[in-house]
N, C-alpha and C positions, 0 to 999 in steps of 0.2 A: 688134209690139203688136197685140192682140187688143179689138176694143171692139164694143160693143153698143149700139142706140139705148137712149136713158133711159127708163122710165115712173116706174115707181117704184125703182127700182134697177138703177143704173148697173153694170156687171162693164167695168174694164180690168185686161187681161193683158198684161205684158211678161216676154220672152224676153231675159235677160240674158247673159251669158258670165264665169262665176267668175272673179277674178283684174282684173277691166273697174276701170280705175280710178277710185277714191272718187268724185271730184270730177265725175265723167261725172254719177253716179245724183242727178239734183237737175230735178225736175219741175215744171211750171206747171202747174196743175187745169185751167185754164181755158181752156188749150191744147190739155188729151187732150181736152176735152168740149165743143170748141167746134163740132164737127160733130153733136153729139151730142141736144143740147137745148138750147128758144132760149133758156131764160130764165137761161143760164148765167153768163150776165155781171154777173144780182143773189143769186147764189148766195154763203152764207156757210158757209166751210166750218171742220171743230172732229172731232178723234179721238175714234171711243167711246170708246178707254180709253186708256192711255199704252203706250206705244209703246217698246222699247226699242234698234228697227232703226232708226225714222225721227221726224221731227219736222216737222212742220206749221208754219207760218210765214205766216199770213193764207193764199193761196191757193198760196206754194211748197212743196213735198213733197221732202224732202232724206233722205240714206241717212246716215245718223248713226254707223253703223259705220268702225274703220279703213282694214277690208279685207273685200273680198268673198270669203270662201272656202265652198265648197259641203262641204270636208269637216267643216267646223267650226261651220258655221250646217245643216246636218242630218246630224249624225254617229250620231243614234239612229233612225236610218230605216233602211231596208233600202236595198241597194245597186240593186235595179232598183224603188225608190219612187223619184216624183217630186219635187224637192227646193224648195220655194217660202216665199214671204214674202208672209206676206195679213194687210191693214188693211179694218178699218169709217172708214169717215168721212160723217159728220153733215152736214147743211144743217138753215139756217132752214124751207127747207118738210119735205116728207115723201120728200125721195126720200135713196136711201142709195148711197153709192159703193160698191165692194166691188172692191177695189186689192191686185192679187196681181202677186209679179211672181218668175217663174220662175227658177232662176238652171241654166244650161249646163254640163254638166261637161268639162273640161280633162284629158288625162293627165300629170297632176303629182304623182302617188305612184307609187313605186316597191315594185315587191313584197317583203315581209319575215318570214322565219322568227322567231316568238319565242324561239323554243328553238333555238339554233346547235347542239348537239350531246346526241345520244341514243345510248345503249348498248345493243343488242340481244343475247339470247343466242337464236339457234336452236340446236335439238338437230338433230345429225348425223341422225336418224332421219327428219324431216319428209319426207314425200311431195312430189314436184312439183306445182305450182299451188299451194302452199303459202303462205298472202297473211298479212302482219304490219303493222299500222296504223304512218303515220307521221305527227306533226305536220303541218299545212296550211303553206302561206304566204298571209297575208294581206294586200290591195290597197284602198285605202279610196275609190279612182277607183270609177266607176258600172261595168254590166255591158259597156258598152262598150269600158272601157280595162281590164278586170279582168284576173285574171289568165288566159293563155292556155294555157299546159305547162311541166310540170317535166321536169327532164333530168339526166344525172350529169355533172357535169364533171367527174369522171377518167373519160372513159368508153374502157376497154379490153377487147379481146376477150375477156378474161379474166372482165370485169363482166357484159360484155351474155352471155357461154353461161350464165350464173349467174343475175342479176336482172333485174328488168324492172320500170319504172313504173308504176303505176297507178292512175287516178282512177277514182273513181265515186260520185256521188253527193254530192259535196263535197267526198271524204274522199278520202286520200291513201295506197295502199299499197305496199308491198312484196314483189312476188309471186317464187318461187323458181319457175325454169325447169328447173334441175338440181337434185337432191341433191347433201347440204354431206355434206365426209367430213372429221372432224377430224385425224385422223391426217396426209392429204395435207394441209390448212393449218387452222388453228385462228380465224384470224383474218380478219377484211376491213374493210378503210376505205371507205367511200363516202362522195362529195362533191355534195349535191344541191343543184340552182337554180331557183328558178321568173322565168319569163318570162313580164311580159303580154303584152295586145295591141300595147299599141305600142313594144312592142320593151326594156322598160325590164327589168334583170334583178335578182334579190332578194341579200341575205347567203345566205350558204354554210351547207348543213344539211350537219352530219358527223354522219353515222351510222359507230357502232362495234361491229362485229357479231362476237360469241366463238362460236364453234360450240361448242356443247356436246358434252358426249361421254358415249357410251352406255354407261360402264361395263363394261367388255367383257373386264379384268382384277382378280384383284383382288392388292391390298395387297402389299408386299415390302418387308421390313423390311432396313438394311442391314448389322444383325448379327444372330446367330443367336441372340446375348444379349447382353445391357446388361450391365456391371459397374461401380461405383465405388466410392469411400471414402469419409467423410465423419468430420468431430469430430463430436461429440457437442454441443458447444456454436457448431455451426454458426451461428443463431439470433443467437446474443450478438453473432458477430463480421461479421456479414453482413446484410445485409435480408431480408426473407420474400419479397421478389418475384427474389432472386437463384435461378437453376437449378442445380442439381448437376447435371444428366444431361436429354439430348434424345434421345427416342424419333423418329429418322428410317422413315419408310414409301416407299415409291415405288411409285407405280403405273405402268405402263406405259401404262395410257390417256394422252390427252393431255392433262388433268390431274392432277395429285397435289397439289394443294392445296384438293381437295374431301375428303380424309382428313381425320377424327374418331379422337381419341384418349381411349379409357377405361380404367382402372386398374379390373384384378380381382382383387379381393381379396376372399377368404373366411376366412379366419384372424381377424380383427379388424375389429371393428364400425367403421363409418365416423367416426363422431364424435371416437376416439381413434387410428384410424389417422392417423402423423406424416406422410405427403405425400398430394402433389396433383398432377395434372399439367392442362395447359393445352391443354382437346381441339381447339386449332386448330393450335399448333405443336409441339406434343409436348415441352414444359419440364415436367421435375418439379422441385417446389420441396419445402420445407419448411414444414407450417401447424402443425407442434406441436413443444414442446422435446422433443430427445429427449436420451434417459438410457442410456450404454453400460453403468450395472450391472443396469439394467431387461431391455432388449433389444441383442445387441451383432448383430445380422444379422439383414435385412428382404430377406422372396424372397413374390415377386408378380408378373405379368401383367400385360401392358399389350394391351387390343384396336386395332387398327388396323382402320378399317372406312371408306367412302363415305359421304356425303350421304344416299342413299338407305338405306344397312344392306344391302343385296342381297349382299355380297359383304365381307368381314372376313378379318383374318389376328392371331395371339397371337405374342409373344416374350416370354421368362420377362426378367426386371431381378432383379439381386440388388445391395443396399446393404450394404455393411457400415460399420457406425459404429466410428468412433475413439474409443481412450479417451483425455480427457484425465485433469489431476488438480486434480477438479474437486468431493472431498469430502475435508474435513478428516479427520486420523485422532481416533478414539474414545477415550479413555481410561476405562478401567474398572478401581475400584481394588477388590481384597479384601481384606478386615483380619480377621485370626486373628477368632475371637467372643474369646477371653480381655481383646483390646483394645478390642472396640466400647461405645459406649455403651449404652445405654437406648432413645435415640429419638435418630434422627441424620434429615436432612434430605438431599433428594436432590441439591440442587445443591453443598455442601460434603460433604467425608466427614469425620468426627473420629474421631482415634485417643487413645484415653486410656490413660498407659502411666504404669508408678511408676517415680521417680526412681533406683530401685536396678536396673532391670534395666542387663542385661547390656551392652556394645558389642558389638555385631557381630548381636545377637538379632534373628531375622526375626520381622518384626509384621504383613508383609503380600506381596502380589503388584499387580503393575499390570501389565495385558494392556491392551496399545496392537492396537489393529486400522484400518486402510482398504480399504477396497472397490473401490477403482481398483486396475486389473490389477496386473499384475506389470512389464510391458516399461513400465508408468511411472513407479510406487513401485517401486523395487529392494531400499529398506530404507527402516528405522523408525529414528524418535530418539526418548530420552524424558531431559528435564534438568531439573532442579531452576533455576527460571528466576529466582525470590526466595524470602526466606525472611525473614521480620521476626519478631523484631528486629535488623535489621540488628548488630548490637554486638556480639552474639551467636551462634559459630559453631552452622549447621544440626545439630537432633538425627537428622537422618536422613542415609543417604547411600542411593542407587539402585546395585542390582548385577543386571546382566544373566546371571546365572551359570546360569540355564535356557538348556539346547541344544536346545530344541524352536523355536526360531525360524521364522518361512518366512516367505515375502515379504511375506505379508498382516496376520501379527501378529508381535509380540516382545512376550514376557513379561520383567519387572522385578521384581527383589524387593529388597526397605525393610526397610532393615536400620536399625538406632540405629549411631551414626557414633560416638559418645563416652560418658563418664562423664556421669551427669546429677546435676544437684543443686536442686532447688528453691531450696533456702538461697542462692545463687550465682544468681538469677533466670530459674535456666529453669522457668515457668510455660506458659506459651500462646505456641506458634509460628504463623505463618500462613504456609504456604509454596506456593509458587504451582510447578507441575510442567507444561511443557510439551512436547506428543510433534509430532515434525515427520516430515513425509517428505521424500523426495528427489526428489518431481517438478517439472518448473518452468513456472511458477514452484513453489517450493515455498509449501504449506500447511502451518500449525498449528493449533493448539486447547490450551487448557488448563483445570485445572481445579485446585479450592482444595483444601488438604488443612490440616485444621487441627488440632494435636498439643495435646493438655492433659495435661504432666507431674504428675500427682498425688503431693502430698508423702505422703511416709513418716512415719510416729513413729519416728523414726529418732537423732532428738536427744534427750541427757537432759541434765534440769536443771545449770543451772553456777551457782554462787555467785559472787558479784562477786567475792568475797577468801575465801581459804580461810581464815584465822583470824580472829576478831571478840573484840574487848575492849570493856567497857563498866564503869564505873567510878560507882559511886552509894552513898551515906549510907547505914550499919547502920541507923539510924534510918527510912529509906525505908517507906509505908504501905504496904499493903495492896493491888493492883490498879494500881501506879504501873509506869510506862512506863519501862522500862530500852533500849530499843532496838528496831531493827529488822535481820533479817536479809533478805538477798535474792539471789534464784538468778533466771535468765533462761534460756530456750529455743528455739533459734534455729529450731525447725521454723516451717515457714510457716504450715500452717496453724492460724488463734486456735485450733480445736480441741484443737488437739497441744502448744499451750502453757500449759495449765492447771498447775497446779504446789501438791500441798500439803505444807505444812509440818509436821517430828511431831521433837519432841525423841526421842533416842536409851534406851529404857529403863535409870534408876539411880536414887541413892538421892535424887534432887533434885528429881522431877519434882515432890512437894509444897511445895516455894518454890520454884520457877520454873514458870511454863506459857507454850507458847506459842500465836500466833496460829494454827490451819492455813491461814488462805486468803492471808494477808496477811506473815507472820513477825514479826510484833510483838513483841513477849516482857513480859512482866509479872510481878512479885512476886506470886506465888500464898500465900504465910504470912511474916510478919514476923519477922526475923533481927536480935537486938538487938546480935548479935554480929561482928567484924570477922572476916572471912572469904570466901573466895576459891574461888568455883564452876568447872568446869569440865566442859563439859557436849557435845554433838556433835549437834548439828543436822542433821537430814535433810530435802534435797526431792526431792519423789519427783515424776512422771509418773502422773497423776492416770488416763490409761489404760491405762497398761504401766508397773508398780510395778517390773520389771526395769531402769527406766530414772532412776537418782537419783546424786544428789549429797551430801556431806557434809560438812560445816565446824563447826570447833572454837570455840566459844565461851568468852570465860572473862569470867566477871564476880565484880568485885572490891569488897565491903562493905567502906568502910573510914570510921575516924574523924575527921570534918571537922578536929579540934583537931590530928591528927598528920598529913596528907595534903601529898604534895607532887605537883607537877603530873608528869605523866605521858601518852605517846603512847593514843590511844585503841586503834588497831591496831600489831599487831606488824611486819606486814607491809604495802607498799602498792602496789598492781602498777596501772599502769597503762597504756594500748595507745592508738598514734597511729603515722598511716599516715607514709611517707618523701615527700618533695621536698614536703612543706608552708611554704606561703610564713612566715616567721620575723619578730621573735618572734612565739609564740602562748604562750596558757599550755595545758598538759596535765594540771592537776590540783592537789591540794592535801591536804596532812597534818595534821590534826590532834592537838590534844593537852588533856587533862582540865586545868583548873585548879579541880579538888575545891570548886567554885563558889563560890571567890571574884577575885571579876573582878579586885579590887587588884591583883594579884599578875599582873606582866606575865610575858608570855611570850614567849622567842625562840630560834629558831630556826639552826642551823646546817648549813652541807651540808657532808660528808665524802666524797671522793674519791680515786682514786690520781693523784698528780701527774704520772704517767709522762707521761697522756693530755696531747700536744701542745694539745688544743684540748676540751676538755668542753665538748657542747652545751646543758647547762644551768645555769640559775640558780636561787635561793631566795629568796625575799623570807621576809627573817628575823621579819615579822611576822607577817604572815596566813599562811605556811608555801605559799604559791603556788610551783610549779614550774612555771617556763616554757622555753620552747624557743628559745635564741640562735642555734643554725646549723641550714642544711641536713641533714637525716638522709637516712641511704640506707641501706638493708636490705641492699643484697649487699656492704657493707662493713665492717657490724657488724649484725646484727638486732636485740641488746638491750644494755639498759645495767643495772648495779644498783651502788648505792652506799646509804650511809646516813646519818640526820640526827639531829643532837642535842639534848637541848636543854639551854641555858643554865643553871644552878645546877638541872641534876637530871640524876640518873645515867641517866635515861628515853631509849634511842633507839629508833631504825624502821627498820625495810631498804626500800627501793624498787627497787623491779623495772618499768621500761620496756621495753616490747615494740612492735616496728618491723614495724607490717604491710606486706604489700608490694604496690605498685600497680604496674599493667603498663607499664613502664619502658623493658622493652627488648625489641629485634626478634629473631626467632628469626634463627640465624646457621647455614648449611652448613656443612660439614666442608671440608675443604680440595679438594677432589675438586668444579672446577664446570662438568665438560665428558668427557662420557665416550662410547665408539664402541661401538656394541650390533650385531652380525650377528646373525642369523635365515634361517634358511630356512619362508618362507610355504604348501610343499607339505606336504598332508598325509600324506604314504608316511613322512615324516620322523618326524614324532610322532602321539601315541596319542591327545593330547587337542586340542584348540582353542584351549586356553591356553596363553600361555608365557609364563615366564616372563623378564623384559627386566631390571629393575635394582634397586637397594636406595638409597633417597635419606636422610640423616639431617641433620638438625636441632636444635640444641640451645639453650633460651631461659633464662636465669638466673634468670629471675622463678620465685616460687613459688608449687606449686598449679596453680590452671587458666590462672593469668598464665601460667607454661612447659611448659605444655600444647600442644604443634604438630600439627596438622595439613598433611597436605598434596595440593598442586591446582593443576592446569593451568593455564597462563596463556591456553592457547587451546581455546573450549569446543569446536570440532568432535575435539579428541583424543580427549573419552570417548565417542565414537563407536567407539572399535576398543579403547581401552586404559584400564585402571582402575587408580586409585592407591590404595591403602588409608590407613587413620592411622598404621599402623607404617612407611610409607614403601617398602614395597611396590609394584613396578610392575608388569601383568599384561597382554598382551595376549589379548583375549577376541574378536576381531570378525575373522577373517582373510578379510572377503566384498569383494570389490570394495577393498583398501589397496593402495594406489601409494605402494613406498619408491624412496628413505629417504624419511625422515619425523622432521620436527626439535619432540622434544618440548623448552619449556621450563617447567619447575614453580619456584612459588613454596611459600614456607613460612607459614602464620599461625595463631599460638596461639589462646586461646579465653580470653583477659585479658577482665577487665571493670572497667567500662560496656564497653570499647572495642578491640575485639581487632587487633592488630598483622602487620601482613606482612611479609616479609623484604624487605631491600634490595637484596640480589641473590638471581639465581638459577640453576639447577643446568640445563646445556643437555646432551641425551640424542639422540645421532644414532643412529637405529634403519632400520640399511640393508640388504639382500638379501647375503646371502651368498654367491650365486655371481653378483652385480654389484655387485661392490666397487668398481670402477671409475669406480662412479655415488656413492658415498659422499662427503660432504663432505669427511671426511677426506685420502681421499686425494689430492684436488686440491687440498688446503691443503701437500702433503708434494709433490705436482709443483711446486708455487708457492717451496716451500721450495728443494728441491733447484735450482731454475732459480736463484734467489736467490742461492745460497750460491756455484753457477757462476758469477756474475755479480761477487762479492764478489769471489772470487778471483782472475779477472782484472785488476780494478783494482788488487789488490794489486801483485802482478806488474808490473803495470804502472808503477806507483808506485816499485817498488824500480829496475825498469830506469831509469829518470828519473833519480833519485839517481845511481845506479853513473854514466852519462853525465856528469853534471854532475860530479863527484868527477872521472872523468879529463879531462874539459876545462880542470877548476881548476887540476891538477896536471900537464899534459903538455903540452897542447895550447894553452895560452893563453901559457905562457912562453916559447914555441918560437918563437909567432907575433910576441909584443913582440921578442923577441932579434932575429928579422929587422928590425921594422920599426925598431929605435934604429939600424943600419947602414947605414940607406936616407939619402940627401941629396937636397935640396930647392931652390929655388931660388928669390928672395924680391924682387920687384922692391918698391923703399921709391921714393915720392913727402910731396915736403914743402910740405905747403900752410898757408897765412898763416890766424892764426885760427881753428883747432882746436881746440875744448876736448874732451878725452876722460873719458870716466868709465865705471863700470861700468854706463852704461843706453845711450851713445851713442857710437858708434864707426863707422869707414869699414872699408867689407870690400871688400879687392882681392884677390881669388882666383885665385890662380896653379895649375893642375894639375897636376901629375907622379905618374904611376902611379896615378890616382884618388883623390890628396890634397888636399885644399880646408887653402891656409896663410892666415891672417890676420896680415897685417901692420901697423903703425900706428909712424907717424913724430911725433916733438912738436919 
């Protein structure tokens, strides 16, 4: 402790030792100052200001801290500042204490690297004395216990010809004593420690030192060229950051992983060139889709070059892209001009065609094309996929009968497959055509094609009845209404069914006229006399006068006072379809009763009695004919009989007509399995074609009901072979067919609403003619022949069985009983009490002789 007499201001200094414990630092004032000044003992003392080391306590002075530490109570000081704790304190007079008190430093820090580990690169070239800065170690002890020297702790011969320590100046280096040569080692660990004064040593600085290398080679690439393959839809099936292909360099320096990788490409502007490569490992990838019908081979450059660039080497990469099938085929249809319309639409095409052409008349071409190679598409399909309305057999059929095929297209030509008829509902098809390839997966496409059958004037007027009777009063006026005639026209369209009416030029036309638009008929001049007209009515085709009809009219003036009733018509024809549900009625006959209603009327029906069953009846009042059984057309098509009537000599003939509705299934001919050889080579024949087989079909229905067509059961067949409507079989396709080849074809008419298929069908093995061997047939005839071997062994066998058993019956079994009745026996009998025997319970005492078991039984 350091102290000075008082005047006006007292200085004690005390010299502590950091670490001195707590409880030691606790002062009397009046203790330090009692040598000091006299009037010390009426002294009040009080802090200038507050204090947060110590606390005052009347005259005690106490260190209010837990611990005394010098690095923590002046850690913002310099390490050779002196480290202290100074108070003011107050008296009642005017004198002032000034209370410092020093505190000692201790060596109780150990010295410490912040940084344990640093990576140095010197370059092989550095000159000796060559100094590289290294992080300090820091000691928070005073100058005295600070730190004293660093050292290596691996230190080996190897280190010290090499490196060398060095401070100066605070700082910490690394100085080179030799040149680093990469080649001999690339690498070195150093392990450095600092040591203070008092012997205390720090954490471990690792230094990690790469020698750099001077470049001194350049680049080497480990092929002379890159090659690979790739899809085309690499992209789709991979990520963009997968590689097709790594550009390897080596350089002989001692390292090769300071190589930069650049792609030179002058062909194609960067933004749409499809790759990229990764200038630190040399991966090329893929940054754009690529398309093998666009570009199918990519050749370009890759530079291999240094960090620096000083030194660089090229190797050519060539890509070639794969094609997959990965565009639909095209379809493109052309239709004659004779068929086009007006104004057709690009996504449908419409063909408009008249009802009366031809079958088999071509109206167009379809050229199927795709753009994928060859080695993917090998061939083209093009099928008729639908066709509405369904009920309704297709007006088209597709024939590939152009030999200009090649892999990339196949032409088609659209032919009319049948008779057409508007009348019959073919108006408007919608048929849907789609063309496939053969890559896989495979693709299609399709496209609409839509047919408008345009009706013909083709139909001429029909009169409902060919003769017409009308019966009316000599007396009759002026403009009075005798009747109406009427014709109908089955064309479709209203246009074509216009129809006028013109009596036939004679001597009548001045009392009678007719209606033309309507066929009315009307007394033109008043006839006071009984008398009986006969006149010939004409409807004509109001656009084609070539197209008419004629019916006999007679009308009969007669006098009310002599008239007896009478048929209006002579004839009455009337038409109803077969298998309609019964009864129905089908129409009705009248008869004039010369207008007087009194006079009833009835009716009688006349038939030949042969018929087991007449399906009709008459209601003898209203002269109604109705329908009591089932009709069917292919068993009679028409009926006619006649009806009478009651007190008058007046009959009518009736003629019923049995249309026909499509009933039955077309039916093959007896033939439903036939063996077709071919030779596939063309040295054999001249054309492409050949001819394979004749299928026939026969439907009872009539008209377009027993109208057959016919078609494969299985649609990949008209890929190689075409069946006509005459039943005609063709092969057309001899590219790529692997026989045999088992066609089956069905039969189905073009009935309507609802067209019919056959119940069976006609199976056609079409096999290689000099690999018959392979033909189903003949391994149905090894199966037979095995078979029939088989049969006739058992037979054989069967008889042998018999013939044994026949001399066993006969030879062998009476030979054997003849001995055995000569043999004797020997029978020991026991008689026991109480025996009941019967045929369920008995004693057996079995005596042997010669392997004979005898049963004895005593009562």
């Amino acid at each position: 402790m350091f102290a000075y007499d008082c005047q006006d201001i007292c200085n004690i200094t005390l010299s502590i030792t950091e670490n001195t414990l707590v409880e030691k630092l606790t002062w009397n004032l009046l203790d330090l100052l009692s040598n000091r000044t006299s009037l010390y003992e009426y002294l009040q003392f009080s802090l200038s200001k507050p204090s947060n080391e110590f606390e005052l306590n009347s005259t005690i002075l106490k260190y209010r801290l837990l611990e005394l530490d010098r690095e923590k109570i002046c850690k913002n000081i310099s390490i050779n500042d002196e480290c202290s704790l100074q108070l003011e304190i107050f008296t009642q007079t005017s004198i002032i204490i000034i209370f410092k008190m020093v505190i000692i430093d201790e060596n109780d820090w150990k010295p410490f690297f912040s940084q344990e580990y640093i990576h140095l690169n010197i370059q092989e070239n550095r000159a000796i004395n060559y100094r590289i800065q290294l992080p300090i170690a820091y000691d928070y002890d005073s100058i005295k216990y600070n730190i004293d020297h660093y050292e290596f702790l691996n230190n080996t011969d190897e280190i010290e010809r090499i490196f060398q320590i060095e401070e100066f100046h605070g700082e910490l280096r690394l100085k080179l004593i030799k040149k680093l040569d990469c080649e001999s080692k690339d690498n070195y660990q150093l392990y450095i420690i600092a040591i203070d004064k008092g012997g205390f040593k720090s954490n471990t600085l690792h230094v990690n030192i790469t020698v750099g290398d001077l470049n001194e080679y350049q680049p080497r690439f480990t092929q002379r060229i890159y090659h690979t393959s790739i899809p085309e839809n690499f992209l789709t099936i991979n990520s963009s950051l997968s590689p097709i292909l790594q550009i390897i360099a080596i350089d002989d320096d001692c390292y090769d992983k300071t190589i930069l990788y650049t792609i030179l490409n002058n062909d194609m502007p960067n933004d749409i060139f499809p790759f990229e490569i990764d200038k630190y490992t040399g991966y090329i990838r893929v940054k754009h889709q690529l398309d093998y019908e666009t570009i199918s081979t990519y050749r370009f450059r890759v530079k291999a070059s240094n960090l620096d660039h000083i030194t660089s080497s090229i190797v050519p990469v060539v890509i070639n892209i794969l094609d997959i099938n990965d565009n639909q085929p095209s379809i493109q249809i052309n239709i004659l001009n004779e068929y086009k319309p007006m104004e057709n639409n690009d996504e449908d095409v419409i063909i408009n065609i008249n009802e009366h052409i031809h079958p088999g008349q071509v109206i167009g071409t379809v050229l199927i094309r795709d753009i994928d190679s060859a080695m993917i598409n090998y061939r083209l399909s093009l099928k008729i996929l639908s066709c509405f309305p369904l009920t309704i057999s297709c007006p088209i059929d597709l024939d590939s009968e152009i030999e200009n095929n090649t892999f990339s297209s196949t032409t088609y030509i659209i032919r009319t497959s049948r008779q057409l008829n508007s009348e019959q509902g073919d108006e408007t098809f919608i048929i849907i055509l789609e063309a496939s390839d053969y890559g896989s997966p495979s693709l299609s496409s399709q496209r609409r094609l839509i047919v408008h059958v345009d009706d013909e004037n083709d139909c001429a007027p029909k009169f409902t009845q060919s003769n017409y009777q009308f019966r009316l009063s000599h007396l009759s006026s002026v403009d009075f209404l005798i009747g109406q005639v009427q014709a109908d026209d089955d064309d479709n369209s209203p246009n074509y069914r216009l129809i006028q009416y013109k009596l036939l030029e004679d001597n009548n036309q001045d009392i009678i006229r007719i209606d033309e638009n309507n066929g009315y008929l009307f007394i033109a001049k008043q006839s006071l006399l009984e008398i009986t007209f006969n006149l010939t009515v004409l409807a004509i085709d109001r656009h084609n006068h070539s197209l008419y009809d004629q019916a006999n009219v007679q009308i009969i003036l007669f006098d009310t006072a002599k008239c007896t009733a009478m048929f209006r018509q002579t004839i009455y024809i009337f038409n109803t379809t077969e298998h309609q549900i019964t009864p129905y009625d089908i129409g009705q006959v009248n008869a004039d009763d010369c207008g007087l209603s009194s006079i009833p009327i009835s009716y009688h029906l006349m038939h030949d009695n042969s018929l087991s069953l007449f399906p009709f009846i008459l209601d003898s009042h209203s002269g109604t004919i109705k329908v009591i059984s089932e009709l069917d057309r292919e068993i009679q098509s028409s009926y006619k009989f006649y009806i009478h009537l009651f007190n008058s000599t007046s009959q009518t003939e009736v003629h019923i007509n049995i249309l026909d509705q499509n009933d039955h299934y077309p039916i093959f001919d007896d033939i439903h399995e036939q063996y077709i050889y071919i030779s596939t080579h063309q040295y054999y024949h001249q054309t492409n074609k050949r001819f394979i087989a004749h299928v026939h079909a026969t439907d009872p229905d009539d008209d377009i009901n027993g109208l057959v067509n016919y078609y494969f059961t299985h649609k990949e067949h008209y890929d190689y072979f075409h069946i006509y409507s005459n039943g005609s079989i063709i092969l057309y396709n001899l590219f790529d067919i692997h026989l045999p080849i088992t066609l089956e074809i069905y039969a189905r008419d073009q009935g309507y609403p609802e067209a019919l298929r056959s119940k069976d069908t006609v199976i056609i093995y079409v096999c290689d003619i000099f690999k018959q061997n392979e033909c189903p047939s003949n391994k149905l005839r090894r199966n037979f022949y095995l078979g029939s071997i088989i049969i006739m062994i058992c037979v054989v066998l069967f008889l042998l069985i018999i013939i044994l058993c026949i001399i066993w019956n006969l030879f062998i079994k009476e030979h054997l009983e003849n001995k055995k009745n000569n043999q004797s026996y020997n029978c020991r009998l026991e008689a026991r009490k109480n025996l009941i025997v019967s045929d369920s319970f008995y004693d057996i005492s079995p005596s042997i002789y010669e392997n004979h078991d005898i049963r004895c039984v005593a009562v």
